[in-house]
C-alpha positions as CSV (number, residue, x, y, z in Angstrom):
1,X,-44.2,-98.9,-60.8
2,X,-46.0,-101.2,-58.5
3,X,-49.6,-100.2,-57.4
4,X,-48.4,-100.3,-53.6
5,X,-45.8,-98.0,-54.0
6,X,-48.0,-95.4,-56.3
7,X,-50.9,-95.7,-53.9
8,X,-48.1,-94.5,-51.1
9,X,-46.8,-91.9,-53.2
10,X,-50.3,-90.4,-54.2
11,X,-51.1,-90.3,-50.3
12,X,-48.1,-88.5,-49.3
13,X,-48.5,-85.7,-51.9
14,X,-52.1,-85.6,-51.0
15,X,-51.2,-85.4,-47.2
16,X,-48.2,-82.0,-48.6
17,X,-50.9,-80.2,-50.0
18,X,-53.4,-80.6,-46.8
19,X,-50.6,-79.8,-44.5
20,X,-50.3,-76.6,-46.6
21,X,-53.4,-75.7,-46.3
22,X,-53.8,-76.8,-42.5
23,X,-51.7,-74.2,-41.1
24,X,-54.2,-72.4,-38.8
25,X,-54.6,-73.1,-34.8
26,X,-58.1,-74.8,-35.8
27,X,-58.9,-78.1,-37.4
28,X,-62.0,-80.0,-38.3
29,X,-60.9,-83.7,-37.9
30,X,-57.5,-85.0,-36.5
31,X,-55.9,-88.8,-36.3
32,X,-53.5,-89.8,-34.8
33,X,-51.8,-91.8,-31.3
34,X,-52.0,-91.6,-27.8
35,X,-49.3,-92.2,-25.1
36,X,-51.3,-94.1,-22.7
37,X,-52.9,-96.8,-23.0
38,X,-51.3,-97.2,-26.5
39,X,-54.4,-96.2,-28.8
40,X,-55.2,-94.7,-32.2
41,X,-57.4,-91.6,-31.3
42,X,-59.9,-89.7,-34.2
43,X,-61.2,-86.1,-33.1
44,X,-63.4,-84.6,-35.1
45,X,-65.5,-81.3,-34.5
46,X,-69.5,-81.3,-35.2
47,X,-69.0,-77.7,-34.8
48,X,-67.6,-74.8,-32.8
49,X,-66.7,-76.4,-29.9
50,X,-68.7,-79.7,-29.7
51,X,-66.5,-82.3,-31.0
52,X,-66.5,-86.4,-30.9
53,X,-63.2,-88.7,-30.3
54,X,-63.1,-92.3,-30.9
55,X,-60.5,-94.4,-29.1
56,X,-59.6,-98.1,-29.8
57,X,-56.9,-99.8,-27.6
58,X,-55.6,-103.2,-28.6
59,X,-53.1,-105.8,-26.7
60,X,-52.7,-109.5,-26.3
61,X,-55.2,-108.6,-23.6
62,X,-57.9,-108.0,-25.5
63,X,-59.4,-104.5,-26.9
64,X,-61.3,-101.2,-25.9
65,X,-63.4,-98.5,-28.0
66,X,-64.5,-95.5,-26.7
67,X,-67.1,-93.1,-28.2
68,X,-67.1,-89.0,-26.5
69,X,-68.6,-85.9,-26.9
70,X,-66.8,-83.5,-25.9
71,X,-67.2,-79.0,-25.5
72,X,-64.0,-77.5,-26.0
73,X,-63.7,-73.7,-24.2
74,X,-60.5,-71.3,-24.9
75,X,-58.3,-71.4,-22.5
76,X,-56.8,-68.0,-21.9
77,X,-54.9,-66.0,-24.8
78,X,-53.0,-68.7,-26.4
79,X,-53.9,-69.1,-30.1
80,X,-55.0,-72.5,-30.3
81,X,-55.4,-74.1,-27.0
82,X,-58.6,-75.2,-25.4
83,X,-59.7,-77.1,-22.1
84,X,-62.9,-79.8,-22.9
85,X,-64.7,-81.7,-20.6
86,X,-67.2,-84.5,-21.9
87,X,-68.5,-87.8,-21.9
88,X,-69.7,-91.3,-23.1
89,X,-68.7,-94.8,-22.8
90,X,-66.6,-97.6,-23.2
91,X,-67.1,-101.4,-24.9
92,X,-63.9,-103.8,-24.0
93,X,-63.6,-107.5,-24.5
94,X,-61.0,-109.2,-22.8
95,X,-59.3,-112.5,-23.7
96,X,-58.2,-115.7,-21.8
97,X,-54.9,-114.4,-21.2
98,X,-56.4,-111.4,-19.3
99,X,-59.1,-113.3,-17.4
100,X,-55.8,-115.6,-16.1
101,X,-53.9,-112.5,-14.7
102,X,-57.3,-111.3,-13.1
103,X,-58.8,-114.7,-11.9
104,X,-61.4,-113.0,-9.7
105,X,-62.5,-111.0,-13.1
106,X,-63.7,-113.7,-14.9
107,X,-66.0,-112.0,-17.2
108,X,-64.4,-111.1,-20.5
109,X,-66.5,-108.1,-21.0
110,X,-66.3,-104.3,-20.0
111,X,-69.4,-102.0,-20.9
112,X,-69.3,-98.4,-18.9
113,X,-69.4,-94.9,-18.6
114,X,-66.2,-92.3,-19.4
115,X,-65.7,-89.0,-18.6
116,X,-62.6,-86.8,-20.0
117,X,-60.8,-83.3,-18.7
118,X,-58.3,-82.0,-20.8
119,X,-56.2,-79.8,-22.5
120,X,-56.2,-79.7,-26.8
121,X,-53.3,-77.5,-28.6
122,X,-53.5,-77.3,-32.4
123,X,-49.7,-76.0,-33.3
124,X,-50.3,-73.2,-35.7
125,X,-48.0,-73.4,-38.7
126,X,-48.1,-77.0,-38.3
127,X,-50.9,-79.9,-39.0
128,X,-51.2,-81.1,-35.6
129,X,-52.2,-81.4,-32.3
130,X,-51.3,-81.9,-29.1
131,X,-53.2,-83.2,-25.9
132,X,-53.6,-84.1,-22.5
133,X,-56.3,-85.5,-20.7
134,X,-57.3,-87.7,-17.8
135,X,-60.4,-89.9,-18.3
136,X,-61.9,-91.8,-15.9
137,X,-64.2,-94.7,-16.3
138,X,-66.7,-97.2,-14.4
139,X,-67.3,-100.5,-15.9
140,X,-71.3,-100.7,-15.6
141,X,-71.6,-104.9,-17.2
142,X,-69.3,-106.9,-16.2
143,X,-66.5,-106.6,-13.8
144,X,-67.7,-103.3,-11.9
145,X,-65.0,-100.9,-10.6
146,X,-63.5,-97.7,-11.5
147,X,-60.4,-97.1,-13.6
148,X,-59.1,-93.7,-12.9
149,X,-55.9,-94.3,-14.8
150,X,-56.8,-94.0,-18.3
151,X,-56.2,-90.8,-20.6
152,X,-52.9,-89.3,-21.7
153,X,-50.9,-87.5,-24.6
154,X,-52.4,-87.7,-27.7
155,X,-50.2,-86.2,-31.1
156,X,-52.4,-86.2,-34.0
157,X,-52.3,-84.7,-37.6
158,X,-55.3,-82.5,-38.3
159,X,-57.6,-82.2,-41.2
């Protein structure tokens, strides 16, 4: 058997016996996708109700990372589902193709602020996650203006 395929089936099995376990409406650490812009997303909780989420966005146009801190509050009587609000910042390097669609934006480089309101479901019975968010941003070095369209659904598998 090739090492490739072992490694993948060792992973999956691992990943069967987490989901097992991970049948709660908490989790410690989640991975997974969100909608828009198109990013990988990582959530993981420092404890109850403080939790970080890293963001990286990539496209022929260049890439974003994101670092937040967010507090995560029960929303109502629904088993699992929280609101958080939080904060932190952004890095983003653009490329040439970018700077050419944006000529006035010549400056390759984003550094700013974020800020993020949402909603976070953890499925009980289920490893994952579900949420919704808006997160709106001001680009301190660089370009300066403010990008209110940034956020989204994010579906993750939880830890």
């Amino acid at each position: 058997m090739k090492p490739f395929l072992l490694t993948g089936i060792l992973a999956f099995l691992l990943l069967q016996v987490n989901a097992q376990q991970n049948t709660g409406s908490d989790y410690k650490t989640a991975i997974g996708v969100k909608v828009y812009p198109g990013a990988v997303t990582v959530k993981h909780f420092l404890s109850e109700g403080k939790a970080i989420e890293g963001i990286g966005y990539l496209t022929s146009d260049g890439f974003r990372i994101t670092g937040l801190y967010e507090l995560h509050n029960d929303l109502g009587e629904v088993e699992g589902l929280k609101w958080y609000v939080g904060g932190g910042g952004h890095l983003g390097i653009w490329s040439d193709a970018w700077k050419n669609k944006y000529p006035t934006r010549q400056d390759g480089m984003a550094i700013g602020v974020d800020g993020i309101l949402g909603l976070d479901y953890k499925i009980k019975g289920a490893p994952l996650n579900l949420s919704f968010d808006w997160q709106p941003s001001f680009n301190l070095i660089g370009y300066n203006y403010f990008e209110g369209g940034w956020g989204g659904l994010a579906v993750r598998y939880t830890f």
